[in-house]
C-alpha positions in Angstrom: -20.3 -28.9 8.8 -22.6 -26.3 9.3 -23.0 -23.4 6.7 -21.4 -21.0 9.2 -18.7 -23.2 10.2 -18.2 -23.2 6.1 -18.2 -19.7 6.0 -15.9 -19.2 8.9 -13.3 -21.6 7.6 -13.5 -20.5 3.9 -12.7 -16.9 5.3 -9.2 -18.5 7.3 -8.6 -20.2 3.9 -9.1 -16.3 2.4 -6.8 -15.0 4.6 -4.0 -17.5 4.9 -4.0 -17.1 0.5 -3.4 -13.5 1.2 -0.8 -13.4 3.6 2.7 -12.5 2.4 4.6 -15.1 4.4 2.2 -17.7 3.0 2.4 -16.6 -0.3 6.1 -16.0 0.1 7.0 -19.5 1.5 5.0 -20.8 -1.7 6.9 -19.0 -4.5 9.9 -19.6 -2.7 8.9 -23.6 -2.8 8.1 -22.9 -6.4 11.2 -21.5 -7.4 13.4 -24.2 -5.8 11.2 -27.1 -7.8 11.7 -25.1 -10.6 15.6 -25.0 -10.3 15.1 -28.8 -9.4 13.6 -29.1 -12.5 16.5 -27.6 -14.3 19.5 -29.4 -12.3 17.7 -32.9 -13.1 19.9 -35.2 -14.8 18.7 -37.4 -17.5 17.3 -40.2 -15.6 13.8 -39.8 -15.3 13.0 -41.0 -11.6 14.4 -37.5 -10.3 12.3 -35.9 -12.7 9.4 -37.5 -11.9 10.0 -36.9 -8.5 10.0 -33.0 -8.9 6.5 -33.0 -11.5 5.6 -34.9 -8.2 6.4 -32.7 -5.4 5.2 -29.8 -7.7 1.7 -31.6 -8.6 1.5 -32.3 -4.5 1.9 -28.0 -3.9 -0.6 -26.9 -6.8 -3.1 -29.4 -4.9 -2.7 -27.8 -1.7 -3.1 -24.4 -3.3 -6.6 -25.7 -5.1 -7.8 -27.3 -2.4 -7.2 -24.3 -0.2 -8.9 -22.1 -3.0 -11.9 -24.7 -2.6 -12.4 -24.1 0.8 -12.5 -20.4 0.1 -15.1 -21.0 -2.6 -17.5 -23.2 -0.8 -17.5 -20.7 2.1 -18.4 -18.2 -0.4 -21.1 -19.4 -1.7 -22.2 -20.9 2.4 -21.7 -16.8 2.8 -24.7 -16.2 -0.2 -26.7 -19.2 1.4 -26.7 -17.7 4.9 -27.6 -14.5 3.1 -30.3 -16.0 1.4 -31.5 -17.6 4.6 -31.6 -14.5 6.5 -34.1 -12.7 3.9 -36.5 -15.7 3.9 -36.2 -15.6 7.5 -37.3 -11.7 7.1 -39.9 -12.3 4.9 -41.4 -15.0 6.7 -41.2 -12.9 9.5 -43.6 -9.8 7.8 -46.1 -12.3 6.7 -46.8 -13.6 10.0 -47.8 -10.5 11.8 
């Protein structure tokens, strides 16, 4: 993937973080493991099924915030680029 095809997605992955029904539909998904969690009965397959399912959405969420942090720093390296680019370009005249 290209550094501007990095940057470009890690900017979706930005904005889909910050949007409410996202964020929303997360802590609503968070709750109801949470009040899994607490209905469990003693036998510890259904337990292990919900420290599952909630290991599964923290992923998700740091593998989103990845792809916002690798297009940050393909943002600096296109930055970067550009004022090599510039500087190459004074020394040549």
């Amino acid at each position: 993937m290209s550094l501007e095809q990095e940057a470009v997605h890690g900017e979706e992955a930005r904005q889909l973080l910050e949007n409410r029904i996202f964020k929303n539909a997360i802590a609503r998904m968070e709750q109801h493991l949470e009040q899994r969690a607490l209905e469990c009965p003693d036998d510890g397959e259904a337990a292990r099924k919900v420290v599952s399912a909630k290991q599964i959405l923290r992923g998700i969420i740091r593998e989103i915030e990845r792809i916002v942090s690798d297009g940050n720093y393909a943002k600096l390296q296109l930055i970067e680029i550009e004022k090599q680019s510039k500087i190459q370009k004074i020394f040549r005249r």
